[in-house]
KOLVOLUM-963962 format. One record per residue (C-alpha): residue in three letters; chain; x, y, z. Coordinates in steps of 0.02 Angstrom, whole numbers. Layout:
<sites>
{"ALA","A",{X,Y,Z}};
...
</sites>
This chain:
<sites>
{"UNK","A",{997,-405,535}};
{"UNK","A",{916,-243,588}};
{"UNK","A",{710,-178,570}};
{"UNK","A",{758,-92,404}};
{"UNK","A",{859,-240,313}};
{"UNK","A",{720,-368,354}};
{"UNK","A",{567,-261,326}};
{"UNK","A",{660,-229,153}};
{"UNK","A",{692,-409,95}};
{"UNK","A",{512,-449,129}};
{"UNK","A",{461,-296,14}};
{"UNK","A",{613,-346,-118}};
{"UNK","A",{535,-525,-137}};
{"UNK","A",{387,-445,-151}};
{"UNK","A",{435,-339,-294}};
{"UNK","A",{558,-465,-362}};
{"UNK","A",{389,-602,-380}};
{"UNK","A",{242,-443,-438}};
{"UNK","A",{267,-354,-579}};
{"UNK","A",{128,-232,-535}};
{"UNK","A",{211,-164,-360}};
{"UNK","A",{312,-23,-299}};
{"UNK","A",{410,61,-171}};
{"UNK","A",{394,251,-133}};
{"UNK","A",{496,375,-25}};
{"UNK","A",{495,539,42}};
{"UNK","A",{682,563,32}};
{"UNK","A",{722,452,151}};
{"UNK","A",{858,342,130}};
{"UNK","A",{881,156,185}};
{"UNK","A",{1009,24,100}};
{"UNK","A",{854,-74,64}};
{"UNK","A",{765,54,-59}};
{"UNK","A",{924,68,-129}};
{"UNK","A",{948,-128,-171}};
{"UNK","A",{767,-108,-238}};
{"UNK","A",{800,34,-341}};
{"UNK","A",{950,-38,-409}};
{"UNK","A",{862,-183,-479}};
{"UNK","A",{696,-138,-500}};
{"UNK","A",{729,86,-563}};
{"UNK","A",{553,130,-633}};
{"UNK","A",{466,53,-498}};
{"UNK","A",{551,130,-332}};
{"UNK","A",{513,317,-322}};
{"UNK","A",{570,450,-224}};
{"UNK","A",{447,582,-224}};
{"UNK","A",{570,696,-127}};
{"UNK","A",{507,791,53}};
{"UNK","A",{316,808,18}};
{"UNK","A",{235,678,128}};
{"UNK","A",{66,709,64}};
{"UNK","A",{108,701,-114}};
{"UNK","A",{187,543,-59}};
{"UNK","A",{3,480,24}};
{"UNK","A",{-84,540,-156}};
{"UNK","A",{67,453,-269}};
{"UNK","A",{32,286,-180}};
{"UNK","A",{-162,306,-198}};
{"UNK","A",{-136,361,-378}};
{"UNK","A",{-31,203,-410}};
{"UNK","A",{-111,80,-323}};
{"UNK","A",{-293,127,-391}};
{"UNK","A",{-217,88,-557}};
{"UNK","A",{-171,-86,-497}};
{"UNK","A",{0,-56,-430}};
{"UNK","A",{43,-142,-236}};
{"UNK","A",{105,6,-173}};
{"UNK","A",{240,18,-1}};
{"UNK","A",{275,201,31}};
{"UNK","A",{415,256,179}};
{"UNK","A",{434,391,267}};
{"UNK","A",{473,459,479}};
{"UNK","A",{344,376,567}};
{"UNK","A",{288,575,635}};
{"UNK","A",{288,642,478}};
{"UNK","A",{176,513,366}};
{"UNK","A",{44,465,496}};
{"UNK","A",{21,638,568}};
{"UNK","A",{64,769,429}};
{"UNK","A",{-31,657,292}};
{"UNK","A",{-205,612,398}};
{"UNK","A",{-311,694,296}};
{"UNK","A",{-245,612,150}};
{"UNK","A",{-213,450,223}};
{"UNK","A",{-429,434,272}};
{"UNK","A",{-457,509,102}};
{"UNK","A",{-332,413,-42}};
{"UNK","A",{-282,269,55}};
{"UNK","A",{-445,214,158}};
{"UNK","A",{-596,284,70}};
{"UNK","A",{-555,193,-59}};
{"UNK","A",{-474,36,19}};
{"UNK","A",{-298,83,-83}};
{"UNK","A",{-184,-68,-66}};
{"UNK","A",{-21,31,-9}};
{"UNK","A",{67,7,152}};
{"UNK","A",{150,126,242}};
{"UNK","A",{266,93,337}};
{"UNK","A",{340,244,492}};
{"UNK","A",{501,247,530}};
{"UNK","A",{542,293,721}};
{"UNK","A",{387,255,822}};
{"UNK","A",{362,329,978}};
{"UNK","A",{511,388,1070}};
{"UNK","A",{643,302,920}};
{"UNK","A",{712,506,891}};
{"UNK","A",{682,539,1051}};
{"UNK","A",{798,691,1085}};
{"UNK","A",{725,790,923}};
{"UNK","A",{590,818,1032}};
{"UNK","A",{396,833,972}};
{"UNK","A",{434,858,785}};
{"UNK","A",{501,697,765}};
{"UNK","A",{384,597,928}};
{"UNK","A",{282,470,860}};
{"UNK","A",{157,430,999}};
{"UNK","A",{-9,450,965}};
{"UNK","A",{-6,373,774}};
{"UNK","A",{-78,204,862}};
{"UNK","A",{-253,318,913}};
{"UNK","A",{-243,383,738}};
{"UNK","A",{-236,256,624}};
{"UNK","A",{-344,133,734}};
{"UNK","A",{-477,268,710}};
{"UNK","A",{-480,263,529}};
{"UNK","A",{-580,115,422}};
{"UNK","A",{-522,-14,368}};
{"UNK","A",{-330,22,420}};
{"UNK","A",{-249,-123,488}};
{"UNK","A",{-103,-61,607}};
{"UNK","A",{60,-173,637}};
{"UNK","A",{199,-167,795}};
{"UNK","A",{341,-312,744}};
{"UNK","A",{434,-306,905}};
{"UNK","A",{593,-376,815}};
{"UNK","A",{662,-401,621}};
{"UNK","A",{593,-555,594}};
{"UNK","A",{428,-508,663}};
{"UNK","A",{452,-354,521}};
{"UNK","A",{462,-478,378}};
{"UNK","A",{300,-563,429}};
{"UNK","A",{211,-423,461}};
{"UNK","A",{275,-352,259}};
{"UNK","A",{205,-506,231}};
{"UNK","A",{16,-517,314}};
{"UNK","A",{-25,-322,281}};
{"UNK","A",{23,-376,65}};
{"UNK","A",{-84,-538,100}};
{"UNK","A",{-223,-447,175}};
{"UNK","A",{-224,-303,39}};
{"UNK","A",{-301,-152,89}};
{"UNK","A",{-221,-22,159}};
{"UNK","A",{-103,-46,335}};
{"UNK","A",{26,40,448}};
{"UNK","A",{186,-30,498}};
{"UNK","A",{277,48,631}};
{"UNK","A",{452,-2,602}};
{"UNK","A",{591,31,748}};
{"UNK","A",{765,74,742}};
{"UNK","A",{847,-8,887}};
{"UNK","A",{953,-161,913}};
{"UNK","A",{829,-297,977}};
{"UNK","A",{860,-489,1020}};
{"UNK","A",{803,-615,881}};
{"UNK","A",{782,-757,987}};
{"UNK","A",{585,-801,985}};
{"UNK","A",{497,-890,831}};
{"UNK","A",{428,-767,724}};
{"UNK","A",{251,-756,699}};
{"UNK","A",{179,-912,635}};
{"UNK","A",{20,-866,572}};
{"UNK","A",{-128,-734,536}};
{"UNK","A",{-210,-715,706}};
{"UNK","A",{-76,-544,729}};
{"UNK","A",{-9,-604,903}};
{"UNK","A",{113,-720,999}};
{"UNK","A",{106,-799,1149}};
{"UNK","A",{290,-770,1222}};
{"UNK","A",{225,-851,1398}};
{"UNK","A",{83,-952,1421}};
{"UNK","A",{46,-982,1614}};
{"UNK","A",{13,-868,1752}};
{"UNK","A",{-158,-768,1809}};
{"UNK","A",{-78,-589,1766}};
{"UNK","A",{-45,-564,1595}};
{"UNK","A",{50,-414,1499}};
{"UNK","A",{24,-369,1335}};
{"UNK","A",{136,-285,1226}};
{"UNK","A",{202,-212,1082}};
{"UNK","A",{331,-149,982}};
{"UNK","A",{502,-151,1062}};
{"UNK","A",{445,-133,1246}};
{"UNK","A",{429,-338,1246}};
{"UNK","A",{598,-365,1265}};
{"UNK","A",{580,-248,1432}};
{"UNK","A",{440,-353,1490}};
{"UNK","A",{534,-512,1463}};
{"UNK","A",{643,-461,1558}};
{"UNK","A",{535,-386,1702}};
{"UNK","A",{459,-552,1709}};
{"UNK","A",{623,-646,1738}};
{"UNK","A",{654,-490,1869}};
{"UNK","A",{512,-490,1962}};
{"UNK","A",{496,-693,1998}};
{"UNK","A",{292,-682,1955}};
{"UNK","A",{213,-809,1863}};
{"UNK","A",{150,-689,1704}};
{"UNK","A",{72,-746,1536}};
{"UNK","A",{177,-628,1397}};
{"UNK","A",{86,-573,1229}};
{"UNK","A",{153,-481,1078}};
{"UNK","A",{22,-401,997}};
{"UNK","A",{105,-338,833}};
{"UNK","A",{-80,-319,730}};
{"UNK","A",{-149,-177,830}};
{"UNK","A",{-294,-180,713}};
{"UNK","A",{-391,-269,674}};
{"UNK","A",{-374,-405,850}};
{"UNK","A",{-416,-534,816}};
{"UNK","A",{-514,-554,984}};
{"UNK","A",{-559,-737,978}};
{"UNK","A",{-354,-785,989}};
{"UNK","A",{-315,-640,1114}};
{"UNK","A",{-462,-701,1217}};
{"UNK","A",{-409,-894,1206}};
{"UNK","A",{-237,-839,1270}};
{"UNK","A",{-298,-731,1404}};
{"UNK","A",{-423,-881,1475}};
{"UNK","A",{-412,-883,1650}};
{"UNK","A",{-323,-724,1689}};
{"UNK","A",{-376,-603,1817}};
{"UNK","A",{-288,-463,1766}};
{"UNK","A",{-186,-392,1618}};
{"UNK","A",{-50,-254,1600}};
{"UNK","A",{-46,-174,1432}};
{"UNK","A",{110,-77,1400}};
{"UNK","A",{164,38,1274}};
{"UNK","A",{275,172,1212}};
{"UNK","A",{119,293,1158}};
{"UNK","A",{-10,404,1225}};
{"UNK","A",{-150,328,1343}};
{"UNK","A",{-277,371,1236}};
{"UNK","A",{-336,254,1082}};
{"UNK","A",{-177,149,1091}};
{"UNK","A",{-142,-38,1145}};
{"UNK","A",{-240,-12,1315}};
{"UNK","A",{-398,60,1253}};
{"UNK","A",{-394,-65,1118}};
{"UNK","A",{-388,-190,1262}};
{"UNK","A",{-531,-97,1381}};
{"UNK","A",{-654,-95,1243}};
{"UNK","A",{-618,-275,1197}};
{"UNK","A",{-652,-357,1394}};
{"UNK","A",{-774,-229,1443}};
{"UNK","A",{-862,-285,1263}};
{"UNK","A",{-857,-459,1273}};
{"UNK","A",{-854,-448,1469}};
{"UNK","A",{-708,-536,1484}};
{"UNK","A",{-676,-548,1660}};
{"UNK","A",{-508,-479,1683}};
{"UNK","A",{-470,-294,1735}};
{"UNK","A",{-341,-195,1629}};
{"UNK","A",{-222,-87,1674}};
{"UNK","A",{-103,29,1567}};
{"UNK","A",{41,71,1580}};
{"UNK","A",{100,206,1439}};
{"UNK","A",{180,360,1414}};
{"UNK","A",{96,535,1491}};
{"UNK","A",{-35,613,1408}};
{"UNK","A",{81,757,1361}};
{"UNK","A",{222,814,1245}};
{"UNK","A",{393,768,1296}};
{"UNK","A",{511,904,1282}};
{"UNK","A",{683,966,1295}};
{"UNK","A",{811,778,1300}};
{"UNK","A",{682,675,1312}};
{"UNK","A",{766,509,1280}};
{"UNK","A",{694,351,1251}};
{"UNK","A",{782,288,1398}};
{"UNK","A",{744,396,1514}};
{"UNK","A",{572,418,1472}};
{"UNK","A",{569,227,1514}};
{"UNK","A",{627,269,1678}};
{"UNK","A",{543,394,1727}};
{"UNK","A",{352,317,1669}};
{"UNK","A",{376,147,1731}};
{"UNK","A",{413,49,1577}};
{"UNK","A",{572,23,1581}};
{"UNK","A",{614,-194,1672}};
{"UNK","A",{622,-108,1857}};
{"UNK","A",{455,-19,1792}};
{"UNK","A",{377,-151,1749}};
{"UNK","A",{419,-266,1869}};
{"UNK","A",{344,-152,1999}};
{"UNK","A",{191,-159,1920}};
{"UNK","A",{196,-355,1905}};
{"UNK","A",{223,-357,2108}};
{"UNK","A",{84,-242,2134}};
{"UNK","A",{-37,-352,2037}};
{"UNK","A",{19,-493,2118}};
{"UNK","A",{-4,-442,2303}};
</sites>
């Protein structure tokens, strides 16, 4: 099972047990919407290639008591539709998730137009937005499921590519998992790059505490700050700008609650990425690819 199937069946439940919910598109097509539509025809909507009429449709329906999930290229709904994602969705506290398609690098080769790397900074910075990473499919589902719980409106940033499905899912609210639990470095992740630090830990032969941090916003900073007890130093590392993503998040949290470990980031360049910019090589070439990362694990432990 991919992202898309499992985000989906999470949202079909959804609208299979709620009467008063819907799913909304801008065109875009995924086998889930269609099993949706197919059951379920006056309540998934395609409001055709108008992103921001897509952000107002949601806030329409959902501040007449409809649970609203609207769908759309993760470049195109959180940056094209800011202005109406702070005022339909958040001013009001709309319950509607969104959910991007394609974060970061996902379409890397179409270049800027279609780069997702900065939507982290952007929704973070808007109240009351809660902002999700599932680093795998079943991570998806639960994440469908905490934004619905929590009501209010969220961000999912759903990936496209063909991830192991080998850890638990996430068993609980806090909006993290501890992948590794010992060691005096620790890396935090999320998204899809865990599956490179997993495997830079194995790599590398260092001792390193692994954390996915799928709820971006809001951290729950008690849990990340019991799991981080006793480390000296943490690696946060993501597939997004520097600025306002996982790493700030982090810096503001220990330098806050003066946490005693030092952070470093590790992230993509604080610049557009043009011409083939592929996900893989970007990887390469900005250290976050397993030899990447495992470079920085040996530097931090010298």
């Amino acid at each position: 099972m991919d992202f898309r199937d499992s985000l989906f069946d999470a949202i079909h439940d959804i609208v299979r047990a709620d009467p008063r919910s819907a799913v909304l598109t801008n065109d875009m097509g995924a086998m889930g919407f269609d099993a949706i539509r197919a059951e379920f025809p006056d309540r998934a909507i395609n409001v055709g290639i108008a992103e921001q009429n897509l952000i107002s449709v949601a806030s329409g329906l959902a501040l007449s008591g409809i649970r609203v999930f609207a769908f759309g290229i993760a470049a195109h709904v959180a940056t094209r539709c800011l202005e109406q994602i702070k005022l339909d969705l958040c001013v009001p506290h709309a319950d509607v998730v969104l959910i991007g398609f394609g974060p970061g690098l996902a379409y890397g080769a179409d270049g800027p137009t279609h780069h997702a790397t900065e939507d982290v900074a952007l929704m973070r910075a808007l109240p009351g937005m809660a902002v999700y990473t599932p680093a795998d499919p079943p991570s998806a589902h639960a994440c469908v499921r905490l934004a619905h719980a929590a009501g209010g409106p969220a961000y999912i940033r759903l990936d496209r590519e063909a991830v192991p499905c080998d850890l638990p899912p996430p068993a609980d609210a806090t909006g993290l998992r501890v992948v590794h639990a010992a060691g005096e470095i620790a890396m935090v992740t999320h998204g899809i790059l865990l599956h490179s630090a997993r495997a830079a830990i194995a790599a590398a032969g260092v001792e390193t505490r692994l954390i996915d941090l799928y709820r971006i916003k809001p951290i729950d900073e008690e849990a990340l700050l019991a799991a981080l007890s006793g480390v000296r130093a943490v690696i946060a590392a993501e597939e997004h700008n520097p600025v306002g993503g996982l790493g700030a998040a982090l810096c503001e949290i220990a330098m806050r609650r003066r946490a005693g470990f030092t952070v470093d980031t590790l992230a993509l360049p604080d610049r557009f990425l043009t011409g083939a910019a592929t996900r893989a090589w970007a990887h390469r070439e900005f250290g976050l690819d397993e030899t990447g990362l495992a470079a920085a694990l040996h530097r931090l432990a010298e």
